[in-house]
N, C-alpha and C positions, 0 to 999 in steps of 0.2 A: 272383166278384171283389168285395169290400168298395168300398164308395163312396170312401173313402180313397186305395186304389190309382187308382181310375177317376179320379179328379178331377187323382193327380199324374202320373198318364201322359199327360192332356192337357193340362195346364202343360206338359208336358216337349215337346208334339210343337208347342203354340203357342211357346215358347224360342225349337227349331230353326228353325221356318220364320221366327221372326221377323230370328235370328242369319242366314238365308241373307240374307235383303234385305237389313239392316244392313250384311254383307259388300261389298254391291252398290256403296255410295256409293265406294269409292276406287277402282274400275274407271271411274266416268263421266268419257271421260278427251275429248280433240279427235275419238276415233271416235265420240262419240254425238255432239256437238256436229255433226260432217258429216253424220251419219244424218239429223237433222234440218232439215239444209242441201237436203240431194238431195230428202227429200221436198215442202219448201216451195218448192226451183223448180219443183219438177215440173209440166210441163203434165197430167197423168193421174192417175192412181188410184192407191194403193197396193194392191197383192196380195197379199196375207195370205196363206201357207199351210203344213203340217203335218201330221202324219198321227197318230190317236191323241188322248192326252192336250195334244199341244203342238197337233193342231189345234181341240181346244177351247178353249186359251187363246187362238189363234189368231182365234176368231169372236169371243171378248169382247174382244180387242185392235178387231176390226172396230166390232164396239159402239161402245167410246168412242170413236174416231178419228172415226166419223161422226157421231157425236150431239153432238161438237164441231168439227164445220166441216173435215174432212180426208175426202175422198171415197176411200172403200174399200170392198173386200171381199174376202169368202176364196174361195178356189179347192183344190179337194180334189187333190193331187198325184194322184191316179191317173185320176178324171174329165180333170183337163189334162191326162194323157198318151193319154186316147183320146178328144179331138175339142174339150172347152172349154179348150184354149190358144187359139182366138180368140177369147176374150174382154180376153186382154193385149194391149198395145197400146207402140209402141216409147218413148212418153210414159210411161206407169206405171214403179212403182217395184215391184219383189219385197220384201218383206218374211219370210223364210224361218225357220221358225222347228225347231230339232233339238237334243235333249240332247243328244245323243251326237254332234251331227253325220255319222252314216252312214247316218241312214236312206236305204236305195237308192230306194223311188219317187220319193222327194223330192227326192235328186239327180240322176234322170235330168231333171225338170221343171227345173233350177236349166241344168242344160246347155242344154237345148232353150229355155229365155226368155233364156239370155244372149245365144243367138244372133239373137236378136231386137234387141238391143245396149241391152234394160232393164239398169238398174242394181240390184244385187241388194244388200240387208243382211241381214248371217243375225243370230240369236240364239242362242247356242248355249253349252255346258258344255263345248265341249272345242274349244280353240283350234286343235289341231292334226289337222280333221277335214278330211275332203273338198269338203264343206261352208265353211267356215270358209277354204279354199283358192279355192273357185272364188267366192267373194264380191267384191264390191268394200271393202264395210265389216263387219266383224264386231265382236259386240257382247257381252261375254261374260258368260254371267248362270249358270255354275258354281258349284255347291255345297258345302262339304265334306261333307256325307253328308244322307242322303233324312228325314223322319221317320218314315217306316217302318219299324217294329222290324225288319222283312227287308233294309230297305234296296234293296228290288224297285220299289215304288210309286211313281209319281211326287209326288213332296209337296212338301218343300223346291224342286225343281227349278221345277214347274211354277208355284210361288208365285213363285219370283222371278223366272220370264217375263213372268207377270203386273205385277210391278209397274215391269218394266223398260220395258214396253209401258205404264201405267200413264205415265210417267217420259215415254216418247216423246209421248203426245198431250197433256200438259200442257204439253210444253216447242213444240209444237206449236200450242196457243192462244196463246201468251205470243209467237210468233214472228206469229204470221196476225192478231194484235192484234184478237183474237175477241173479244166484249165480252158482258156481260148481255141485251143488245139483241138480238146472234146469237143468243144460248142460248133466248131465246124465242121466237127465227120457227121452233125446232126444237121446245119446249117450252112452248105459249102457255100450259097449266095452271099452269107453274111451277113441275113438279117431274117428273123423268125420265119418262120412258117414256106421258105424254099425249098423246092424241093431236096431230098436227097439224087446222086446221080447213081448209084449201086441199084443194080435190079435185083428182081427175087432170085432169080437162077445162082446169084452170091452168098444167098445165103441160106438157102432151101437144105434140106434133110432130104437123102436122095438113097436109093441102090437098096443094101441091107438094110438099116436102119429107119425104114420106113417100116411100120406094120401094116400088114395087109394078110387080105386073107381068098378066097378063091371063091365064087359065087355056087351055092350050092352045098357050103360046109355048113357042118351041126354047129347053131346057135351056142352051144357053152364052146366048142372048140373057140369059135371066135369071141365072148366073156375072158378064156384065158388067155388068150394073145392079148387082148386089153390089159390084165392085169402082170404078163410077162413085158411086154413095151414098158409098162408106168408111162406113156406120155397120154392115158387117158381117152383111147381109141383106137380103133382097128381100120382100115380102109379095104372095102369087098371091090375086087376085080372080076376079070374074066381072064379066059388063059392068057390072051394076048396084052394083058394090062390096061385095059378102059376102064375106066372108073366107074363102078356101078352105082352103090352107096357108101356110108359112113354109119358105123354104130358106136357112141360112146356111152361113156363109164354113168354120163347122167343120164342115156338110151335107157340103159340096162334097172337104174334104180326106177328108173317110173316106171317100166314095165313089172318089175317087183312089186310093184303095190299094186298092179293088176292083178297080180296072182297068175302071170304066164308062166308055162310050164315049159321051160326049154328044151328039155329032152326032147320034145316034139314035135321044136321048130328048126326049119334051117336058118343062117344070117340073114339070108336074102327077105326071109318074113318077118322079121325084127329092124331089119336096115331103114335108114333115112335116104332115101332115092335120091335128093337132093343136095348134097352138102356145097358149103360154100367154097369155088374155087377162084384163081384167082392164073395168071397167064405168068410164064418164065420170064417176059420180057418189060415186067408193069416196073414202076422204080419202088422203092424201099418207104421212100415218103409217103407215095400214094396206097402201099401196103398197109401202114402204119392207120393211116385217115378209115381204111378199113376195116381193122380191126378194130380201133375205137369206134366207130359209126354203129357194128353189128355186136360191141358188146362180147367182141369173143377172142379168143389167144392162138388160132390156129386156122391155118387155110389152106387147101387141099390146091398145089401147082399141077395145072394140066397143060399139054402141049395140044394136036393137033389129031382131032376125032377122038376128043376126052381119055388123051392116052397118058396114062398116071405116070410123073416125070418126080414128084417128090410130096413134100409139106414144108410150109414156113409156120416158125412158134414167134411169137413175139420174145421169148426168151433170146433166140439165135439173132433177132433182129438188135437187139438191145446188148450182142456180144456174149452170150453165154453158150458158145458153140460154135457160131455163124463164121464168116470174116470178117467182116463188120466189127470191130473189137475197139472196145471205150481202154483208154489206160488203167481208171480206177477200177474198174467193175472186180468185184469182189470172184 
């Protein structure tokens, strides 16, 4: 291939993708304007999610949402259909993201959080999907053709999810009246992705307010600490506070579909021996890279010979508790 053809094949495929976004502007119509409505009353989170290519766009959509003051993350459709749907909450918002709108893992997750009575928005290329039906708001970010000479790839499409989500968290600062000020309790170097300098120990859940529970106790004792907490888990000690295990509220429903009989276990024969911890002294940023890396909203703070010191939520991280505190945050 001469440099000639190579230079105007990629003119031609930056054109299309630029012509799909272009497209985009006379769709933004009163349903992004609400999109953006439901998620700024929102008491929760947004949940981000997708399968494939749209759920790559999907984690960069999470990116910017948080790194400008809107508390998210992604949820892998098939992970929430076997055990992390308790990490949604009837506060959070779905964010649903599908070209075609058929993907099936996607839409069984879309079924199963609605009836949790979240409020769902989809993204999607095709208005008249399943998807796109069981939404409350749909947001349409269809293409007239891919820039893949196959027209197989996701190119065009997934550009202009990108920028629709792009589109949503800026119209998202301009509503939360995020200022330079917010963007550097996120960004104190003053340019993306630097560290925060606040450690966990600033914003950790410590003392009372931690639930826990004593190695040895009857399995439902520890189910109703779960459900007395509401933050979706219990943490098992010893007398001295080591950290033994974790059992949560999505432990508890897959063990349910086994047919476990908890009268007749203790926690410690239910627990997850391993939960994810994480040190008093790590910074807030490299917390944050954690918790989106493993796909989960909470980590267990140990100190020295696993002696249980607290828990970080991504919530308290993002100022719903923490010290850490955005101006806007609802």
């Amino acid at each position: 291939m001469s440099d000639d053809v190579c230079i105007a094949q990629a003119k031609e495929v930056l054109r299309i993708e630029a012509e799909s976004i272009f497209n985009l502007i006379e769709r933004v119509d009163e349903r992004f304007s609400r999109a953006v409505d439901v998620i700024y009353r929102s008491r929760g989170r947004v949940i981000v999610t997708g399968i494939g290519k749209s759920g790559l766009i999907g984690k960069k959509i999470v990116a910017t949402l948080t790194s400008t003051g809107t508390p998210a993350i992604f949820l892998h459709p098939v992970e929430g259909l076997h055990g992390d749907l308790g990490i949604v909450h009837r506060d959070d918002v779905l964010l649903a993201i599908s070209n075609s709108g058929e993907t099936h893992e996607l839409n069984l997750l879309t079924q199963s959080i609605r009836e949790l009575g979240v409020q769902i928005i989809a993204l999607t290329g095709n208005m008249h999907s399943t998807l796109a039906a069981a939404s409350d708001i749909t947001i349409d970010v269809g293409v007239a053709r891919e820039a893949c000479p196959f027209g197989l790839a996701p190119t065009s499409s997934s550009t202009a999810t990108l920028a629709m989500g792009d589109a949503l968290a800026v119209a998202l600062v301009n509503r939360n009246k995020f200022t330079e000020k917010d963007f550097i309790k996120f960004h104190p170097g003053g340019s993306l992705g630097q560290r925060l300098m606040a450690k966990v120990r600033d914003v950790m859940i410590r003392d009372e307010a931690v639930p826990l529970i004593y190695s040895g106790s009857p399995a439902l004792q520890a189910i109703k600490k779960i459900d007395d907490s509401n933050v979706g888990f219990v943490l098992i000690v010893d007398r001295e506070k080591h950290l033994l295990g974790i059992l949560t509220d999505g432990d508890v429903r897959r063990l349910v579909t086994k047919q476990i009989h908890f009268e007749e276990k203790t926690v410690d024969e239910i627990m997850t021996g391993s939960p994810k911890t994480i040190g008093p002294n790590i910074s807030v940023a490299e917390t944050i890279e954690i918790l989106q890396r493993n796909e989960i909203t909470t980590l267990v703070v140990i100190g020295e010979n696993k002696k249980l010191e607290g828990y970080v939520h991504l919530h308290d991280i993002l100022g719903r508790g923490g010290t850490i505190k955005i101006s806007m945050m609802k």
